[in-house]
C-alpha positions as a Markdown table, in Angstrom:
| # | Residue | x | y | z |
|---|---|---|---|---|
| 1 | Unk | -26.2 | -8.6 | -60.8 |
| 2 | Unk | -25.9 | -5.4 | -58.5 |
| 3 | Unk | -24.2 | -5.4 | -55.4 |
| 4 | Unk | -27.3 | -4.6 | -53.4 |
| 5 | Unk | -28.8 | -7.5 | -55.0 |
| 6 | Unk | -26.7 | -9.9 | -53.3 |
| 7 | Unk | -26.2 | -8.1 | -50.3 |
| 8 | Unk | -30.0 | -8.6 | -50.3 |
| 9 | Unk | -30.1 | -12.1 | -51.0 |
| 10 | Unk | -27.5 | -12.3 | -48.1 |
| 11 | Unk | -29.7 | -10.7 | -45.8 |
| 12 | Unk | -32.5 | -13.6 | -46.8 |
| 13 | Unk | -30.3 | -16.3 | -46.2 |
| 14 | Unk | -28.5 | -15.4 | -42.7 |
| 15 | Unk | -30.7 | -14.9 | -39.9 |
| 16 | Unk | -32.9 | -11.4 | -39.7 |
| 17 | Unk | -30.0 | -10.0 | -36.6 |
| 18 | Unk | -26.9 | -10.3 | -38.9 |
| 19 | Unk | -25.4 | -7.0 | -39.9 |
| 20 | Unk | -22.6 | -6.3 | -42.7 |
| 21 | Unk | -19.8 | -8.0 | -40.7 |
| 22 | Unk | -21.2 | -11.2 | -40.6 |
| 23 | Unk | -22.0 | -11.4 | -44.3 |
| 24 | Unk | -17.9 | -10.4 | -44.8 |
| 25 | Unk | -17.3 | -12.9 | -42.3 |
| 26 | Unk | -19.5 | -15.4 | -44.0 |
| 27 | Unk | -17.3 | -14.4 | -47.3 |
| 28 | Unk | -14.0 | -15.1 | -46.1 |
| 29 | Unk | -14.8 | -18.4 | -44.7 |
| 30 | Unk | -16.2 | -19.2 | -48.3 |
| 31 | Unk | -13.0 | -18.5 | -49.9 |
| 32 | Unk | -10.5 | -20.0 | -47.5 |
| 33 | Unk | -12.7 | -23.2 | -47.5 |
| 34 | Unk | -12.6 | -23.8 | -51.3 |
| 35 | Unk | -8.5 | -23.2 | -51.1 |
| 36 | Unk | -8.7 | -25.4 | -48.2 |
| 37 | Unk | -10.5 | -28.0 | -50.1 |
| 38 | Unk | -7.8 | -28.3 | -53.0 |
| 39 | Unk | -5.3 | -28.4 | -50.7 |
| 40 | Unk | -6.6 | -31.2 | -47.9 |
| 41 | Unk | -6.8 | -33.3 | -51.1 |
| 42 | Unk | -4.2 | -32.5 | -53.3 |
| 43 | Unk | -1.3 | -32.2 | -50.8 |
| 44 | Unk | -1.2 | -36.1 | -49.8 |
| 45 | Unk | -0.8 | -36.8 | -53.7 |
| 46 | Unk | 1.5 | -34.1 | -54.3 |
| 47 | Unk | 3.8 | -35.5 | -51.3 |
| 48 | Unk | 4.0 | -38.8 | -52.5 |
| 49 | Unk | 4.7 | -37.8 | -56.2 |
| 50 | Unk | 7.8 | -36.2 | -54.5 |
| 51 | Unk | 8.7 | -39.8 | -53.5 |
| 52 | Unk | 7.7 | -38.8 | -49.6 |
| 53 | Unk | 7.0 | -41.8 | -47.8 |
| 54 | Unk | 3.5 | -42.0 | -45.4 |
| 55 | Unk | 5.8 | -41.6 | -42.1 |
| 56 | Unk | 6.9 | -38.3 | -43.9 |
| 57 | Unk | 3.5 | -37.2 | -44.7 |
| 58 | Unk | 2.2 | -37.4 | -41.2 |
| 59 | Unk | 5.2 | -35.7 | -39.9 |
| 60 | Unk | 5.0 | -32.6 | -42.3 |
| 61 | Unk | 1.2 | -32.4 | -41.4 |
| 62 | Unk | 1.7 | -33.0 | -38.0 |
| 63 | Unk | 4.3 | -30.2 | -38.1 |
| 64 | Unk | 1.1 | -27.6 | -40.4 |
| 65 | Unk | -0.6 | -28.4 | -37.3 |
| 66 | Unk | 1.7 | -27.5 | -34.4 |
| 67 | Unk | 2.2 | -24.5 | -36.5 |
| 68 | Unk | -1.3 | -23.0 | -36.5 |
| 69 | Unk | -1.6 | -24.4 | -33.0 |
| 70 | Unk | 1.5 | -22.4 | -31.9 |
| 71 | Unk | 0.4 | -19.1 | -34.2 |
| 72 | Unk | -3.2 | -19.1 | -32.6 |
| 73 | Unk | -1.8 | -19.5 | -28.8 |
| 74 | Unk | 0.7 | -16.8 | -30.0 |
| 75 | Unk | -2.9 | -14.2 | -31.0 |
| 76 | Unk | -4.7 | -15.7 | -28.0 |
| 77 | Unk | -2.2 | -14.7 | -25.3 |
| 78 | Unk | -0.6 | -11.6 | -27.5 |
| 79 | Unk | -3.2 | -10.2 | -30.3 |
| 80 | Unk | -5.2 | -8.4 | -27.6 |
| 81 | Unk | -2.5 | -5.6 | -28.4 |
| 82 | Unk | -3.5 | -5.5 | -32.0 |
| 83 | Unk | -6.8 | -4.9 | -33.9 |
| 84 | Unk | -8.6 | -8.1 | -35.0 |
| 85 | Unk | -9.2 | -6.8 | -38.8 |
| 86 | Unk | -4.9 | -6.2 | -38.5 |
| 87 | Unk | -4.5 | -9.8 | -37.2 |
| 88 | Unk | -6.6 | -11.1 | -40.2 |
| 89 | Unk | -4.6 | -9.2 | -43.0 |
| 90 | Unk | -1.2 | -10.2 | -41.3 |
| 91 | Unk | -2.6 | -14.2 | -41.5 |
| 92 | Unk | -3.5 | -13.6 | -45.5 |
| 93 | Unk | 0.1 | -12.4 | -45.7 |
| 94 | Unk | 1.6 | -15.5 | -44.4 |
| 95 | Unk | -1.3 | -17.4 | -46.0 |
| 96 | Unk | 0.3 | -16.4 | -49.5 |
| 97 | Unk | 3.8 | -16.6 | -48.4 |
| 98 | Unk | 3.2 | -20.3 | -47.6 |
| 99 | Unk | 1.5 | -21.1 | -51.0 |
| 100 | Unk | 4.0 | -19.6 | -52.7 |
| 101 | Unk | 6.5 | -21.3 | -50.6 |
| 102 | Unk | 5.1 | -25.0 | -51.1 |
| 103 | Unk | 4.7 | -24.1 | -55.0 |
| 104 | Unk | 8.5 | -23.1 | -55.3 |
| 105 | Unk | 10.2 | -26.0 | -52.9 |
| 106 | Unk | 10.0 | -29.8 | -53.0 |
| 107 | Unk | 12.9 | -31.1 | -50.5 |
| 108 | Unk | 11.3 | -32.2 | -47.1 |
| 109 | Unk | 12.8 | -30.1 | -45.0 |
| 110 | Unk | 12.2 | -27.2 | -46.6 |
| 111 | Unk | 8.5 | -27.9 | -46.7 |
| 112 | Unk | 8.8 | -28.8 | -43.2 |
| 113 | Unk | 9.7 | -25.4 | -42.3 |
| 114 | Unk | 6.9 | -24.2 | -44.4 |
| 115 | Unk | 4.5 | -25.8 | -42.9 |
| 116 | Unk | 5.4 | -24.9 | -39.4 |
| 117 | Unk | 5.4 | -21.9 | -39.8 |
| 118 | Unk | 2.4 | -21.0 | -42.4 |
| 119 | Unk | -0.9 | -21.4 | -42.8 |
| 120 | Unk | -1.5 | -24.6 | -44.7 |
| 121 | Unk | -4.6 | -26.5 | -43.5 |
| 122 | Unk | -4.6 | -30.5 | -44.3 |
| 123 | Unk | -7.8 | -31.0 | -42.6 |
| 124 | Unk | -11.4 | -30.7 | -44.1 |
| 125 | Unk | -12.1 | -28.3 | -41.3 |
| 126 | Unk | -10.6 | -25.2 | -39.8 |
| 127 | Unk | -7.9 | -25.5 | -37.8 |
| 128 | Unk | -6.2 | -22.1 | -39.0 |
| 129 | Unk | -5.2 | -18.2 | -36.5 |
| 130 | Unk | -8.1 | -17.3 | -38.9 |
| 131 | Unk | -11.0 | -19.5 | -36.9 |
| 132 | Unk | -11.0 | -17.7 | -33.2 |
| 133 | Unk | -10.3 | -14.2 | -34.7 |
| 134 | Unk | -13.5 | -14.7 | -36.9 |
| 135 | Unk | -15.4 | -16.7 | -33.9 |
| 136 | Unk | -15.0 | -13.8 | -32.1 |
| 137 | Unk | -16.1 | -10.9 | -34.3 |
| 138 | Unk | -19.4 | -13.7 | -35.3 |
| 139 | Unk | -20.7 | -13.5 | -31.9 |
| 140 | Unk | -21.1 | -9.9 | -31.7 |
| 141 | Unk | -22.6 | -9.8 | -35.0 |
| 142 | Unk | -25.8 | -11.2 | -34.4 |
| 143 | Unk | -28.6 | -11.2 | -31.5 |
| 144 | Unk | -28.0 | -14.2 | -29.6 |
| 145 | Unk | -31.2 | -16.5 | -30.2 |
| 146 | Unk | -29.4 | -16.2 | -34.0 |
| 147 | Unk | -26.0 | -17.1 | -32.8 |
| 148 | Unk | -26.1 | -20.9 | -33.5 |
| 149 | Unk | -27.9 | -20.5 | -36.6 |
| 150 | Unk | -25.8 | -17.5 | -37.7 |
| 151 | Unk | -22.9 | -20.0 | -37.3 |
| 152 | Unk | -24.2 | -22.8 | -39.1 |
| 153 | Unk | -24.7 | -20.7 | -42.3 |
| 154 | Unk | -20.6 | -19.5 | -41.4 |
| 155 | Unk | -19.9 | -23.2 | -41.0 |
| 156 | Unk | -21.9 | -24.4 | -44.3 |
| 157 | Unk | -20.3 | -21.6 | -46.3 |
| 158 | Unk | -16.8 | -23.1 | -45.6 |
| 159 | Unk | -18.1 | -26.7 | -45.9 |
| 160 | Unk | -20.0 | -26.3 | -48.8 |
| 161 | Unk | -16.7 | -24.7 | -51.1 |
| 162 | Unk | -14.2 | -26.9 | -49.0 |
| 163 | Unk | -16.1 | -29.6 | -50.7 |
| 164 | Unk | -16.1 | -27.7 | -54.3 |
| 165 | Unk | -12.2 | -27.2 | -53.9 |
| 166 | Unk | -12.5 | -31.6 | -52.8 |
| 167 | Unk | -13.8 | -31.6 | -56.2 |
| 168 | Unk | -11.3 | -29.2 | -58.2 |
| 169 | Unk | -8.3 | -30.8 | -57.1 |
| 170 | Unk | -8.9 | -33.4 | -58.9 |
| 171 | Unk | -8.0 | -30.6 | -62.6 |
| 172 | Unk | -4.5 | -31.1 | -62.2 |
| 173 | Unk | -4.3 | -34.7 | -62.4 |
| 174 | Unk | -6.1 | -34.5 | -65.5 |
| 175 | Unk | -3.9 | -31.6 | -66.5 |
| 176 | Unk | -0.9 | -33.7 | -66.4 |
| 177 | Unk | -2.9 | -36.5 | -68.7 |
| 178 | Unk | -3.9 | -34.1 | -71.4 |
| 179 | Unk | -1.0 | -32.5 | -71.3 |
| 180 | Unk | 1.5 | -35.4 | -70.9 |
| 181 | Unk | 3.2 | -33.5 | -67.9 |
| 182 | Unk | 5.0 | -34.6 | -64.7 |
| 183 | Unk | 1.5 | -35.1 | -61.9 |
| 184 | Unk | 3.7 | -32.9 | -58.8 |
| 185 | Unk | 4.3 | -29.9 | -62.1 |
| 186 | Unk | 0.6 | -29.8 | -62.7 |
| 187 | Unk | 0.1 | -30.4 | -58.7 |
| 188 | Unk | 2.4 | -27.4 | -57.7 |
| 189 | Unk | -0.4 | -24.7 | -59.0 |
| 190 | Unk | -2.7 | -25.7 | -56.4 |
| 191 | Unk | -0.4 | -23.8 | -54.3 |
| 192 | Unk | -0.3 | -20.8 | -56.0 |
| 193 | Unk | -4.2 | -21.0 | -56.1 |
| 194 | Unk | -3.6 | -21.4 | -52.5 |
| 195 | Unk | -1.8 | -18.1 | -52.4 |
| 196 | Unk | -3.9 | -15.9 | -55.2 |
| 197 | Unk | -6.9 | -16.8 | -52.5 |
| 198 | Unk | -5.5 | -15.3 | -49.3 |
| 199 | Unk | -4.9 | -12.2 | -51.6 |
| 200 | Unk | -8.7 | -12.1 | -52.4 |
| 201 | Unk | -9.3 | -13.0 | -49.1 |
| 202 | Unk | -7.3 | -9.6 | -47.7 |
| 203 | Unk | -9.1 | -7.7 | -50.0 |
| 204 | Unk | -12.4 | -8.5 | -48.0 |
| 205 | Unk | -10.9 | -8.5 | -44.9 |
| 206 | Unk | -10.1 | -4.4 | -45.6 |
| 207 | Unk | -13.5 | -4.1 | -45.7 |
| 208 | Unk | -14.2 | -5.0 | -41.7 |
| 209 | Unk | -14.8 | -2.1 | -39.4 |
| 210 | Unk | -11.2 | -0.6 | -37.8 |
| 211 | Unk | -10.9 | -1.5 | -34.8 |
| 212 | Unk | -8.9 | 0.6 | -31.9 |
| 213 | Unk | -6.0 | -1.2 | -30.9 |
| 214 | Unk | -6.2 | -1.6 | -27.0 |
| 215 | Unk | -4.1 | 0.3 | -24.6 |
| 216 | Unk | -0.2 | -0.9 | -24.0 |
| 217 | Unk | -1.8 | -1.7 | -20.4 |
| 218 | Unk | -4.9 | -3.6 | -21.3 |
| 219 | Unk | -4.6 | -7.2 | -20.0 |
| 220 | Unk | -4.5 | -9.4 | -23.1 |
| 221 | Unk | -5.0 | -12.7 | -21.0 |
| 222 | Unk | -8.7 | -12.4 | -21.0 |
| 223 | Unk | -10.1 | -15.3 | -19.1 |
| 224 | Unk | -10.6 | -14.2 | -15.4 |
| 225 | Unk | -14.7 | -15.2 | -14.2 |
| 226 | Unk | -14.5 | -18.0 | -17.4 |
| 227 | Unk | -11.3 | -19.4 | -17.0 |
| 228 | Unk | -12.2 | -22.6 | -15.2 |
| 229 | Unk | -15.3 | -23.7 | -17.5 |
| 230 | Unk | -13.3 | -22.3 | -20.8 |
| 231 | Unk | -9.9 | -24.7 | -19.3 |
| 232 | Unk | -12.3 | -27.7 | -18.9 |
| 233 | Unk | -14.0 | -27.3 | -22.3 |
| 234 | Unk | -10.5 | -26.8 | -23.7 |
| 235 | Unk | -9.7 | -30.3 | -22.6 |
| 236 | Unk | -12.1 | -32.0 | -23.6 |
| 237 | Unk | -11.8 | -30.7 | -27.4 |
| 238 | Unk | -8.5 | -31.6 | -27.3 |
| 239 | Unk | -9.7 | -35.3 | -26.5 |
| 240 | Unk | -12.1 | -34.5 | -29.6 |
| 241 | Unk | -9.4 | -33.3 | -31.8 |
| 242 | Unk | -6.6 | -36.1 | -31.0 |
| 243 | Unk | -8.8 | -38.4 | -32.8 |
| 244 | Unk | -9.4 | -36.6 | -35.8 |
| 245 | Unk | -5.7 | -35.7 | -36.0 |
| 246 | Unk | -5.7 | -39.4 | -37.3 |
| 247 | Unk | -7.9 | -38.8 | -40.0 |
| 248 | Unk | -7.6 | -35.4 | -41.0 |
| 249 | Unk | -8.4 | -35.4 | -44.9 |
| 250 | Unk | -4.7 | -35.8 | -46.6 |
| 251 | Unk | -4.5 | -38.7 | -44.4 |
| 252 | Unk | -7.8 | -40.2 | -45.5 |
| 253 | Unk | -6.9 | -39.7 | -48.8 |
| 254 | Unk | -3.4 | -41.4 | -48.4 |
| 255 | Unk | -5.3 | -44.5 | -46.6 |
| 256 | Unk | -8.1 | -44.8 | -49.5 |
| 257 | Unk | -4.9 | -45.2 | -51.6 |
| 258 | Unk | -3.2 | -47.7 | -49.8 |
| 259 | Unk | -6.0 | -50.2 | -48.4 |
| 260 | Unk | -8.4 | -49.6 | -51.6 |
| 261 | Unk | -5.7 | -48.2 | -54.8 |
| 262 | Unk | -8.0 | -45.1 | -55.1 |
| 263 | Unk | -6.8 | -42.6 | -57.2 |
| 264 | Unk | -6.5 | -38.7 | -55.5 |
| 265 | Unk | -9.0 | -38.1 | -58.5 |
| 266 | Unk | -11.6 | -40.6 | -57.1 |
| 267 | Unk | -11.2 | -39.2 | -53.6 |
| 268 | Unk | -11.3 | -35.8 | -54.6 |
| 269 | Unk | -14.9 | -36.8 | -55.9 |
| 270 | Unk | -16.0 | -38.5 | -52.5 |
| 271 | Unk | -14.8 | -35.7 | -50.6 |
| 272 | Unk | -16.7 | -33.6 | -53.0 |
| 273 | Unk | -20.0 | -35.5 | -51.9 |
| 274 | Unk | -18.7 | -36.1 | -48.4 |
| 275 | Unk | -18.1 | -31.8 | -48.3 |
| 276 | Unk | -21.6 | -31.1 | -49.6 |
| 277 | Unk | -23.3 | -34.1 | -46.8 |
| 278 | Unk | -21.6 | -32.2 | -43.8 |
| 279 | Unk | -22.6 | -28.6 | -45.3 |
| 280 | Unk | -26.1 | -28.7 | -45.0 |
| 281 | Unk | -26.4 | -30.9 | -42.0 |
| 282 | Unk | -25.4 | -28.0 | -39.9 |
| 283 | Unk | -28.4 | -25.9 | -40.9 |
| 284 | Unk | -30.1 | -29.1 | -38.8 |
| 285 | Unk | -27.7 | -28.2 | -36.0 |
| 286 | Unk | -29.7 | -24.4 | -35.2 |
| 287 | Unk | -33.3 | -26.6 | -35.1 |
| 288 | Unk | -32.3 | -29.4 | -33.4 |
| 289 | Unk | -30.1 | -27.4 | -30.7 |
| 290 | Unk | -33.7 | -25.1 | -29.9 |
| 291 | Unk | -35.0 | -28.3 | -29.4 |
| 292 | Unk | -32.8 | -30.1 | -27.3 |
| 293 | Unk | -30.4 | -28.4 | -26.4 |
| 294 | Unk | -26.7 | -27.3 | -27.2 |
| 295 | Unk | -24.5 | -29.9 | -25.6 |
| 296 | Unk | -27.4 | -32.8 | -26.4 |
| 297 | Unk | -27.2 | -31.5 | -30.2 |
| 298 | Unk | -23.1 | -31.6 | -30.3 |
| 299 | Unk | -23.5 | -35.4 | -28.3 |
| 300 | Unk | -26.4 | -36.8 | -29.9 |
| 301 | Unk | -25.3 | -36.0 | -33.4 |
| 302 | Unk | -21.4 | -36.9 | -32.9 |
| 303 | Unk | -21.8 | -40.4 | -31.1 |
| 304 | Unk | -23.2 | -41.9 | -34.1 |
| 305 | Unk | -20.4 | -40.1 | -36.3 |
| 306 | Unk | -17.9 | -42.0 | -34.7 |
| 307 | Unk | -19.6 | -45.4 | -34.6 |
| 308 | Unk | -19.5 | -44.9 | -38.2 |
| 309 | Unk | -16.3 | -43.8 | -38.3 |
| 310 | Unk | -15.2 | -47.1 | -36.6 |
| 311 | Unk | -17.0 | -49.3 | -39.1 |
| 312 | Unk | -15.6 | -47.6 | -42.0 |
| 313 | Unk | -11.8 | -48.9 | -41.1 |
| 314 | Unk | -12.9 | -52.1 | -40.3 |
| 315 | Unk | -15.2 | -53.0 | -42.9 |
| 316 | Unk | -12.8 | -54.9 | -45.9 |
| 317 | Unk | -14.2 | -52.8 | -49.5 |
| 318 | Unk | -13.7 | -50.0 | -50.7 |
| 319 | Unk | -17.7 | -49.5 | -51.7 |
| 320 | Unk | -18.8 | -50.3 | -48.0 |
| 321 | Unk | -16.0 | -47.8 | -46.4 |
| 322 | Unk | -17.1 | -45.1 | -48.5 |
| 323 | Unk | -20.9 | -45.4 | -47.6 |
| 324 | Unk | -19.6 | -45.3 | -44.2 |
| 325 | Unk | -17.5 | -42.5 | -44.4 |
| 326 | Unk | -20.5 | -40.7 | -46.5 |
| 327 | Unk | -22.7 | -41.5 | -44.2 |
| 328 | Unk | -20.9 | -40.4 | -41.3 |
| 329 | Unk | -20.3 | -37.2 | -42.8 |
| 330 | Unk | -24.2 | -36.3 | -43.1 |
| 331 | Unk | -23.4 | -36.2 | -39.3 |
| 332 | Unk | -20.3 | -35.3 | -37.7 |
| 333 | Unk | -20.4 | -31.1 | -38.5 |
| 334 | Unk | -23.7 | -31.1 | -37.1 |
| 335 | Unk | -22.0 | -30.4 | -33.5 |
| 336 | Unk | -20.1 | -27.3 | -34.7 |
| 337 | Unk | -22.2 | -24.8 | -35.1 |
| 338 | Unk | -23.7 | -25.7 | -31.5 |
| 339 | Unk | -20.2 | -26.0 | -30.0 |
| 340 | Unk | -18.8 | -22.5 | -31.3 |
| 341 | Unk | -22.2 | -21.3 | -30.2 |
| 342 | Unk | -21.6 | -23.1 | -26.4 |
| 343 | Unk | -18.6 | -21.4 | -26.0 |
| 344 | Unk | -19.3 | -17.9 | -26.9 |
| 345 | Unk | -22.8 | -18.0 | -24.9 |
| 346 | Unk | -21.3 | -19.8 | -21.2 |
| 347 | Unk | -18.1 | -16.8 | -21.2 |
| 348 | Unk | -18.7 | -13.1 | -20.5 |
| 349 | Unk | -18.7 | -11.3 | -24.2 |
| 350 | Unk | -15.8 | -9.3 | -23.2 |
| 351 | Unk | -14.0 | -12.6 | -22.8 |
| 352 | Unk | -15.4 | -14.1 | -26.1 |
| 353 | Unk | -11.6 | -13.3 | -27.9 |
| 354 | Unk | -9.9 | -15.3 | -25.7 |
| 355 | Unk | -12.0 | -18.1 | -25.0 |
| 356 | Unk | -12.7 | -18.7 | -28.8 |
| 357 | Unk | -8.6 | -18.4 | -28.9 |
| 358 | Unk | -7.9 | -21.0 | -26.0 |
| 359 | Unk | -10.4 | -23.5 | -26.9 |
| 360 | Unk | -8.9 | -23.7 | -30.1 |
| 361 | Unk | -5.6 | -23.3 | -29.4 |
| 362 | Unk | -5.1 | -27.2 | -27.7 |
| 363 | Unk | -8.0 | -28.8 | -29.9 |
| 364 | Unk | -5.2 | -27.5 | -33.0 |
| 365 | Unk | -2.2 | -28.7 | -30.7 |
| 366 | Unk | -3.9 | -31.9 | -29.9 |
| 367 | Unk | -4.7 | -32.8 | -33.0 |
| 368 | Unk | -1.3 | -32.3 | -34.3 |
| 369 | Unk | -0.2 | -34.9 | -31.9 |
| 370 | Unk | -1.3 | -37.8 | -33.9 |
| 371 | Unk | -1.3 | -37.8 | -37.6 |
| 372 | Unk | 2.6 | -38.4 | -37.4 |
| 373 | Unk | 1.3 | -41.7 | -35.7 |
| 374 | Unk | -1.3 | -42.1 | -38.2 |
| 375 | Unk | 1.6 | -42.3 | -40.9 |
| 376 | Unk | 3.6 | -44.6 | -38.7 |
| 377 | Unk | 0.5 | -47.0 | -38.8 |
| 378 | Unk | -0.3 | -46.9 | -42.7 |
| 379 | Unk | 3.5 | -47.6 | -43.2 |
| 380 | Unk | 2.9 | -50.6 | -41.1 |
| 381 | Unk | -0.2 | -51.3 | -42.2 |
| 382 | Unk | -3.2 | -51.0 | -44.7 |
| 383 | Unk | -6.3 | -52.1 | -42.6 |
| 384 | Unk | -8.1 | -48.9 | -40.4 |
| 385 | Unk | -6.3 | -48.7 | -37.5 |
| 386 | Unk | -6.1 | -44.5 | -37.8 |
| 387 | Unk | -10.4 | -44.7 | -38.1 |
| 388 | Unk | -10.4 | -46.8 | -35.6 |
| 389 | Unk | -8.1 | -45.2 | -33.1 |
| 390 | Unk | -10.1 | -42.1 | -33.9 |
| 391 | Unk | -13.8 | -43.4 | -33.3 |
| 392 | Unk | -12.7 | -44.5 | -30.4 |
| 393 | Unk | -11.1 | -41.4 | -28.8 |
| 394 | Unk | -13.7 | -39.5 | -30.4 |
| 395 | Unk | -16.8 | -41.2 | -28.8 |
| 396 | Unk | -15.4 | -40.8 | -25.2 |
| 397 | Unk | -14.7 | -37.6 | -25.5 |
| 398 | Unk | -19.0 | -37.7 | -26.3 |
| 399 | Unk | -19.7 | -39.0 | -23.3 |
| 400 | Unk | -17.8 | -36.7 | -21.1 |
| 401 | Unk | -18.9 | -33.9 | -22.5 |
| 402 | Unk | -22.4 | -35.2 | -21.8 |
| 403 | Unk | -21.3 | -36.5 | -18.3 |
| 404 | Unk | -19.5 | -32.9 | -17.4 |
| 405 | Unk | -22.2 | -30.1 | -19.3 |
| 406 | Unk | -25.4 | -31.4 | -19.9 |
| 407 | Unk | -26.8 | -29.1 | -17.2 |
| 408 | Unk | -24.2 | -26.3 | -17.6 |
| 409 | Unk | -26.7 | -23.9 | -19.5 |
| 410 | Unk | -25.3 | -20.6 | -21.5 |
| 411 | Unk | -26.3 | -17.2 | -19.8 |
| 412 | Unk | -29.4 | -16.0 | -20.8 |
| 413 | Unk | -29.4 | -13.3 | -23.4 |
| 414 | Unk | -25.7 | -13.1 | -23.7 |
C-alpha cells in the first residue's frame, strides 16, 4: 500500500486540523506503547525468575520511576537549551542502551542502576522524558477545538499497542515450553525488542521538523503568568499518581500471581483485553468533554474507576477481580486525553514546554514513591491492600480537583 495511502487514511482518522507532525507524533507513541506493553508485563516475571523477591521488585521499579522522574525535571528545567526533535533522539539512545542493558545483566544492583538511569517504563501508561516533549509539540499541531480529540487518538494509539505488546509477552513463556529452555533466557529478548524499538522509534523521530535551538540567554524556566495554576495542578497529579504507583502493571501482575496463582501468560491476556477497554474509551473522552466539560470529564469518568479499583482488591476470586479490574479499565484513561488537553489550554502556548514538563515531572516522582511500599505489602500479604490504598488516594485526589477547577475554564481559542 503506498505511502500516500496511509498518510491519507491518517488524515481520516485524526481530526481535519492535524498536520504531518502529529501523525509522526501519533507514530512514535504507537511504537513505544507496544515495547511498553511487553515490558509492563514481562518484567515482574522475568524478576522473579531471577529469584528477586516482591520487596525487590518494587524497589527496582520504584527506582525506573525516580529515574524518568529525575530525567524529565532534568528536560523541563534544562532542555529549553536544546531542540525538542534533539531531546527525542538523545531519549531513543538511552532507550536502547537500557534494553540492551537489562538483556545482558541479571544481578540486582546492576539492574538497579539500569533502571535509574534508563528509560524502562513498568507502568501501562506513560511515565517516560518522551511524554512532555511530545505533549508539547501535540498542542501546536492542531487547532484547538481538535486538541482533546487530537489527543485521545495520541492516547489510543499507545493504549491500543501497549495492550498488543500485554498480549506478546506472553511468546516467550511459550518459547521456553517448546523449546525446553530456562523462562528468564527466553524472557531476556523482550529487552532487546525493547531496544530494536527505540531504534525504529529514532528513525521517525528524524523525520520531525528541526527546530532552532534557543539562544544561550533564553530563560529555560518557562512558567512565569502560569506558574501558580500549573504548581497547583502539579500537586494534585501527584496525589493522582501516588496511588497508581501501587498498582502500576508489573505490580498487578505480581499480585494476580500471589493472591490468585495466575500465570504472566494469563495476565498478559487480561492486560491484552484490559489495554484494548482503556483504548477506545478515550475517543469517548473528546465527546463527553464538549459536553460537560474538561475537568467534569476527567472527575466524572475517574471516580467510578477507582471505586472499581477498590472492589477489585477486596473481592476474594480471581474471576470477580478481573471483571473489576476490566471493567474499571473501560474507564480510568478516559480522563487523559481531557487532562493533557486542560493543561495545554489554561497556560500561555509559549509556556506549554514547561508546563507539560512540570506537571509530569512530580506525578512520575510521586508515583515512584510507592510501588516499593506496594512490594513491602505483597511480601506481607496476598489480600489487595496496594488496590485498595490506591482507590483510595485516587478518588480524593477526584474530588479536589473538582473542588479546586471546576470553574477554572481554559482560555478561549488558545
Amino acid at each position: 500500500m503506498s505511502d500516500g495511502g496511509a498518510r491519507a487514511r491518517s488524515r481520516r482518522l485524526l481530526p481535519e486540523s492535524a498536520g504531518r507532525e502529529a501523525r509522526l507524533l501519533v507514530a512514535t507513541r504507537a511504537i513505544r506503547g507496544f515495547s511498553d506493553g511487553v515490558v509492563a508485563v514481562a518484567l515482574a516475571s522475568y524478576l522473579t525468575s531471577l529469584s528477586f523477591s516482591p520487596l525487590q521488585i518494587g524497589a527496582l521499579v520504584t527506582g525506573t520511576m525516580l529515574g524518568s522522574a529525575a530525567l524529565t525535571l532534568a528536560i523541563g528545567l534544562w532542555g529549553g537549551r536544546l531542540s525538542r526533535r534533539r531531546v527525542l533522539l538523545g531519549a531513543c539512545a538511552l532507550m536502547g542502551a537500557t534494553g540492551l542493558g537489562f538483556a545482558g545483566l541479571t544481578a540486582f544492583w546492576p539492574l538497579f542502576v539500569i533502571g535509574v538511569v534508563g528509560t524502562l517504563n513498568p507502568s501501562s501508561g506513560d511515565i517516560s522524558v518522551f511524554l512532555p516533549v511530545e505533549q508539547s509539540l501535540l498542542a501546536q499541531s492542531a487547532a484547538a477545538p481538535d486538541r482533546t480529540a487530537l489527543f485521545a487518538w495520541y492516547n489510543l494509539s499507545g493504549s491500543l499497542c501497549g495492550a498488543v505488546g500485554a498480549l506478546a509477552s506472553a511468546i516467550p513463556a511459550w518459547l521456553a515450553r517448546r523449546h525446553g529452555i530456562p523462562l528468564h533466557a527466553a524472557e531476556r529478548w523482550v529487552f532487546v525488542l525493547y531496544a530494536a524499538t527505540a531504534i525504529v522509534a529514532a528513525l521517525v523521530y528524524s523525520r520531525l521538523p528541526r527546530e532552532a535551538a534557543p539562544s544561550s540567554g533564553a530563560v529555560t524556566f518557562g512558567l512565569r503568568r502560569s506558574r501558580r495554576i500549573v504548581l497547583q495542578l502539579a500537586a494534585l497529579f501527584s496525589l493522582d499518581s501516588m496511588g497508581g504507583g501501587l498498582v502500576v502493571q508489573s505490580l498487578l501482575v505480581l499480585w494476580l500471581a500471589r493472591r490468585f496463582g495466575l500465570s504472566a501468560t494469563t495476565a498478559g491476556q487480561i492486560f491484552f483485553v484490559a489495554g484494548i477497554c482503556a483504548a477506545f474509551s478515550q475517543l469517548v473522552s473528546s465527546r463527553l468533554a464538549a459536553r460537560i466539560g474538561l475537568v467534569e470529564t476527567m472527575v466524572y469518568t475517574h471516580l467510578p474507576a477507582n471505586l472499581l479499583l477498590i472492589a477489585a482488591g477486596i473481592v476474594p476470586n480471581a474471576t470477580a477481580a478481573v471483571a473489576l479490574l476490566l471493567a474499571r479499565m473501560c474507564l480510568s484513561n478516559m480522563d487523559v486525553p481531557a487532562r493533557q488537553s486542560y493543561v495545554m489550554a489554561v497556560v500561555p502556548p509559549d509556556e506549554r514546554a514547561a508546563a507539560a514538563s512540570l506537571t509530569n515531572v512530580p506525578r512520575s516522582l510521586a508515583a515512584a514513591l510507592t510501588p516499593a511500599v506496594a512490594g513491602w505489602m505483597l511480601d506481607h500479604s496476598t489480600f489487595g491492600w496496594p488496590l485498595v490504598c490506591a482507590g483510595g488516594l485516587k478518588a480524593i485526589y477526584d474530588l479536589l480537583l473538582l473542588a479546586q477547577f471546576r470553574r477554572v475554564r481554559p482560555h478561549e481559542g488558545s
